[in-house]
C-alpha positions as CSV (number, residue, x, y, z in Angstrom):
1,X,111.6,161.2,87.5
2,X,111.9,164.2,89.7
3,X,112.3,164.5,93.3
4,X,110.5,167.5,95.0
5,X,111.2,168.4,98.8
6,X,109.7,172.0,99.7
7,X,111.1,173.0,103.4
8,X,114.7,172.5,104.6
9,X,113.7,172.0,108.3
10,X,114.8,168.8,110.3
11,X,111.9,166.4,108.7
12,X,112.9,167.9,104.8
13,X,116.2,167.8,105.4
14,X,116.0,164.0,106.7
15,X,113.5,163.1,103.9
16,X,116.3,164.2,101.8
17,X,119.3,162.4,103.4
18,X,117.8,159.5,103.5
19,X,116.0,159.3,100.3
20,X,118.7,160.3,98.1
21,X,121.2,158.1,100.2
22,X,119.1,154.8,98.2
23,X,120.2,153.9,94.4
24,X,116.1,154.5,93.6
25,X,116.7,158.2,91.6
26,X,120.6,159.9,91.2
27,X,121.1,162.9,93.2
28,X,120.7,165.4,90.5
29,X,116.7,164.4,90.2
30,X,116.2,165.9,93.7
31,X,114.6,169.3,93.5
32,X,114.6,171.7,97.3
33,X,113.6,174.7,97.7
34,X,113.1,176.7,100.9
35,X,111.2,179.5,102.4
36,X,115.0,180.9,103.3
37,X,117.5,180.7,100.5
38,X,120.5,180.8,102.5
39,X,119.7,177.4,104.3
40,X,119.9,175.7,101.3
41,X,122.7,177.3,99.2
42,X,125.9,175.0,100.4
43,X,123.5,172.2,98.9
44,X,124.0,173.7,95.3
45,X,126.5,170.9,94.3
46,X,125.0,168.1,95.0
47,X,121.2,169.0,94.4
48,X,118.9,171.0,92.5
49,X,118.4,173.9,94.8
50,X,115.4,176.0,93.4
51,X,114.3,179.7,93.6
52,X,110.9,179.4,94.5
53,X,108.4,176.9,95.2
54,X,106.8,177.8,92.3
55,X,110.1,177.1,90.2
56,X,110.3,173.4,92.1
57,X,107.1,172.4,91.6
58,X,106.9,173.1,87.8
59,X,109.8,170.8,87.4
60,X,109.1,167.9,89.9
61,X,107.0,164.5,89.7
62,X,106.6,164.2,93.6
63,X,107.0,167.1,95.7
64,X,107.1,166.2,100.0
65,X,105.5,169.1,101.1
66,X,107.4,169.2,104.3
67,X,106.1,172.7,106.1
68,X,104.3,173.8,108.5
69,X,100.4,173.5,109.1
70,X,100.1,176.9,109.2
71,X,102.1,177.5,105.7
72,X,100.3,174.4,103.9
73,X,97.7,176.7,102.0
74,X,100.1,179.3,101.3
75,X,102.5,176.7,99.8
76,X,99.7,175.2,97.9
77,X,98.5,178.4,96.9
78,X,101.9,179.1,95.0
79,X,102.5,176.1,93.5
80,X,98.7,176.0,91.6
81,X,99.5,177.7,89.0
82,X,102.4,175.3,87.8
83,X,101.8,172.6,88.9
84,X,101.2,169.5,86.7
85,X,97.6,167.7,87.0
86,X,99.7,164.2,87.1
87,X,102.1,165.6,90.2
88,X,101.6,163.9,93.2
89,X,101.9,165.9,96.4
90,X,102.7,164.0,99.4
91,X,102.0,166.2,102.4
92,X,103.8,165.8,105.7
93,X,100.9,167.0,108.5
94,X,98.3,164.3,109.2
95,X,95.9,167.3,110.6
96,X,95.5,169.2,106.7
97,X,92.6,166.6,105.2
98,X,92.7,165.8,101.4
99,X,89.7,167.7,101.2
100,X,90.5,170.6,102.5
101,X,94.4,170.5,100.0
102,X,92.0,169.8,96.8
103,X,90.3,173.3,97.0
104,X,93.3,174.5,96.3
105,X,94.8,171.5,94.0
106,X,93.0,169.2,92.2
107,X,95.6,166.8,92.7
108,X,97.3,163.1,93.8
109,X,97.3,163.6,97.3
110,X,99.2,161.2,99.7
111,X,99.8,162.3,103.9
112,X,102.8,160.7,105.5
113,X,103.4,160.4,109.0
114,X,107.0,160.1,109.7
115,X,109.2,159.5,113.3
116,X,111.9,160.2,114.5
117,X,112.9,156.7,114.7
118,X,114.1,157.0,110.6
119,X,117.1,158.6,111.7
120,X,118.2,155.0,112.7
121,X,116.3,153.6,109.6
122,X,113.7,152.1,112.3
123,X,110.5,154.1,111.4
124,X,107.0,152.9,111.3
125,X,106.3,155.6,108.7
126,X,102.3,156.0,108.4
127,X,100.5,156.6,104.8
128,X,97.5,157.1,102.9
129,X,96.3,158.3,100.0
130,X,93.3,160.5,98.4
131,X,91.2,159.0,95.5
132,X,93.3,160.0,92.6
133,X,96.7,157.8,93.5
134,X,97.1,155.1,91.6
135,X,98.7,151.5,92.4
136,X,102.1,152.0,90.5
137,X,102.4,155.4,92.5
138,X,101.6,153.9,96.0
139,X,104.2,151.7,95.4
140,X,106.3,153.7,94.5
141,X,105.8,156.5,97.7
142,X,106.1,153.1,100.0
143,X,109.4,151.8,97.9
144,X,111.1,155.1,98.6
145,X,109.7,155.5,102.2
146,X,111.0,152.0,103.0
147,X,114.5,153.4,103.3
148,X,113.4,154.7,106.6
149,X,111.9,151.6,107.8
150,X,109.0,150.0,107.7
151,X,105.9,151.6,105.8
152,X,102.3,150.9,107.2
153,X,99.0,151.9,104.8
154,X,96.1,153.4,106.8
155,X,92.7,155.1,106.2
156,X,92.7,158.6,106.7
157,X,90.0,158.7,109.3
158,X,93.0,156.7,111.8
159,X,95.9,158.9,111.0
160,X,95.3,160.8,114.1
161,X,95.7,157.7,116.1
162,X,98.4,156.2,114.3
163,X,100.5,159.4,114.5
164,X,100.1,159.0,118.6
165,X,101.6,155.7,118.2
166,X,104.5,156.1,116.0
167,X,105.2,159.6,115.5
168,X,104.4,160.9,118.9
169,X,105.1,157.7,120.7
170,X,109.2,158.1,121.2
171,X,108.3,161.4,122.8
172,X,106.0,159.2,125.0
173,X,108.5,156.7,125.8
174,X,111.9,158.8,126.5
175,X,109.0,160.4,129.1
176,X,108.3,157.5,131.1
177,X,111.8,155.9,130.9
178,X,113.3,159.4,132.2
179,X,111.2,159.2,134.9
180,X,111.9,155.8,135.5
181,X,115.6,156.5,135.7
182,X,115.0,159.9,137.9
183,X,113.7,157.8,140.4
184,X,115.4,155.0,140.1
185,X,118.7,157.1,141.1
186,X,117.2,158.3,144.3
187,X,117.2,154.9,145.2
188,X,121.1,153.3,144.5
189,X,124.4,154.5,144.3
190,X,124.6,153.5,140.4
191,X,125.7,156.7,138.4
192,X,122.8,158.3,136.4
193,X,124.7,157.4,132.6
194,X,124.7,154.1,133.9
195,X,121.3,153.6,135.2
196,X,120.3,154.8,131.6
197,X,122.3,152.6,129.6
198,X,121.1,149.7,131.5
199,X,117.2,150.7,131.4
200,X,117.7,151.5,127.6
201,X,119.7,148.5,126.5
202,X,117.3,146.3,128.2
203,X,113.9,148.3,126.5
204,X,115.8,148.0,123.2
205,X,116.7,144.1,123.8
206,X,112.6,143.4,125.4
207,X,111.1,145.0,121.6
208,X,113.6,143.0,120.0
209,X,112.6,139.9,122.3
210,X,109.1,140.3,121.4
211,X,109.3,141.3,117.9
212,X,111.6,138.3,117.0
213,X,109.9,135.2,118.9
214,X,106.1,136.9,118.9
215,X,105.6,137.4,122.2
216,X,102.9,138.8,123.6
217,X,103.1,141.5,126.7
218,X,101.3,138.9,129.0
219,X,103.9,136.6,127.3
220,X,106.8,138.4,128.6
221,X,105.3,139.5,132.0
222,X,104.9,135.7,132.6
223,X,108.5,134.9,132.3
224,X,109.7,137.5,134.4
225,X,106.6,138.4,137.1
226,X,107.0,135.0,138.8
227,X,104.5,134.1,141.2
228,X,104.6,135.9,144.8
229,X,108.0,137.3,143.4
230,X,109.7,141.0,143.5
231,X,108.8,142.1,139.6
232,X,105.1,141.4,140.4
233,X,105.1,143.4,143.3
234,X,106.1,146.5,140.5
235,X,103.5,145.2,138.0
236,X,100.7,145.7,140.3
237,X,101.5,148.7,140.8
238,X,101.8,149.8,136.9
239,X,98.6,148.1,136.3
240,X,96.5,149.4,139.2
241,X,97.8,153.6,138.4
242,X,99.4,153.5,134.7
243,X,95.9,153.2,133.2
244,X,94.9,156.4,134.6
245,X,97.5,158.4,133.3
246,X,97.5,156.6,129.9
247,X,93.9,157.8,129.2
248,X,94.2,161.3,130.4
249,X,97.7,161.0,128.0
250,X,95.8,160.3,124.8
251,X,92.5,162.3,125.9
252,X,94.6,165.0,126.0
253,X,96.6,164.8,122.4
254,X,93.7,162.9,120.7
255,X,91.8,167.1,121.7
256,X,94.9,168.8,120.7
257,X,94.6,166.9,117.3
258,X,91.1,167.6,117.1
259,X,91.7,171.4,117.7
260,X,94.8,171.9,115.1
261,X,91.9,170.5,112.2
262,X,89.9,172.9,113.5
263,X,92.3,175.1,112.9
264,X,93.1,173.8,109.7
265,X,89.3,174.2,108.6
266,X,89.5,177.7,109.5
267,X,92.9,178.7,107.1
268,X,91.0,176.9,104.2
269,X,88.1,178.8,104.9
270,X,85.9,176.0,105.6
């Protein structure tokens, strides 16, 4: 089995790292190959580092198609010609449909949403797959995503949401924490590191909290929110204005989604 990973950028070269780092496939199975060569030559001794797409897709089993929207039918393009009818291409861009990737390559088709979060092997890594996949090779994609974390099966038709939640969502998060923080410090003497360390130990120790004894957000706010108390004072206030903002938030990516498949639509000449 064969390893494929077109595009050396920061999600190809993590794929990479993390997926070669399990005992699943020996480092010599991994193919990469790269729009520029140089980026990939020091990796010469460790993996297969190929000329051309073209070259890497010929040879590989799985290829991660890890590029940008806007090179996904140009990649597909040069790879049709040599590429096997039983290769399964797993594309990295939630907004390219499996329609629209088939006009150019009858293929398996699988679309993984990956976040940031793997770096620390705590991903909810999104998937879903096109028609043609079958059961052994879903398992397979899911055993060898699991090395970033966990690995959550959905229909196509909710990647766009689920990539808000997982993918998008520590973007979200180091937003309203930082801002938390920023004004938090106009407020106390504490020094700024500090005032992080504390607000992100205790976020990271809440999850956990929940995760581990199934709580529930009313759950926690109970414990802590006392009646007639200081935390319930702060709660009102997130409830009463948060929901505001929250809706414009996902208005807002949920139409910039929409308008990069739009976009998509139009490359494939759709």
């Amino acid at each position: 089995m064969k390893i494929g990973i077109i595009g050396y950028g920061s999600m190809g070269r993590m794929f990479l790292e993390k997926m070669s780092g399990t005992a699943e496939f020996a480092k010599e199975e991994y193919l990469i190959a790269n729009r520029t060569q140089a980026k990939i030559e020091h990796l010469r001794d460790t993996y297969q580092v190929c000329d051309s797409n073209a070259q890497l897709a010929a040879e590989a089993d799985i290829i991660f198609l890890c590029v940008e929207p806007s090179e996904m039918k140009k990649v597909l393009t040069d790879i049709q010609p040599v590429v096997g009818k039983a290769t399964f291409l797993v594309s990295l861009n939630g907004s390219i449909q499996f329609a629209q990737m088939e006009q150019v390559c009858k293929n398996k088709f699988a679309k993984v949403i990956p976040s940031v979060t793997a770096e620390v092997n705590q991903a909810q890594t999104l998937v879903c797959f096109n028609e043609l996949v079958e059961p052994q090779e879903r398992e397979l994609l899911m055993r060898l995503l699991s090395c970033m974390g966990d690995v959550m099966e959905l229909p196509e038709s909710e990647i766009g949401m689920g990539s808000e939640l997982v993918s998008c969502m520590p973007g979200f998060i180091a937003s309203i924490f930082h801002e938390i923080c920023t004004v938090a410090a106009t407020h106390t003497m504490i020094p700024e590191e500090q005032i992080i360390e504390m607000v992100l130990k205790t976020m990271a120790g809440t999850g956990r909290l929940m995760l581990n004894n199934k709580y529930t957000f009313e759950e926690v706010i109970g414990r802590v929110a006392t009646k007639g108390g200081i935390t319930e004072e702060g709660v009102k206030v997130i409830h009463n204005r948060l929901p505001e903002v929250m809706e414009e938030l996902f208005q807002k990516t949920l139409e910039k989604r929409s308008l990069t498949t739009r976009k998509a639509s139009e490359m494939f000449g759709e």
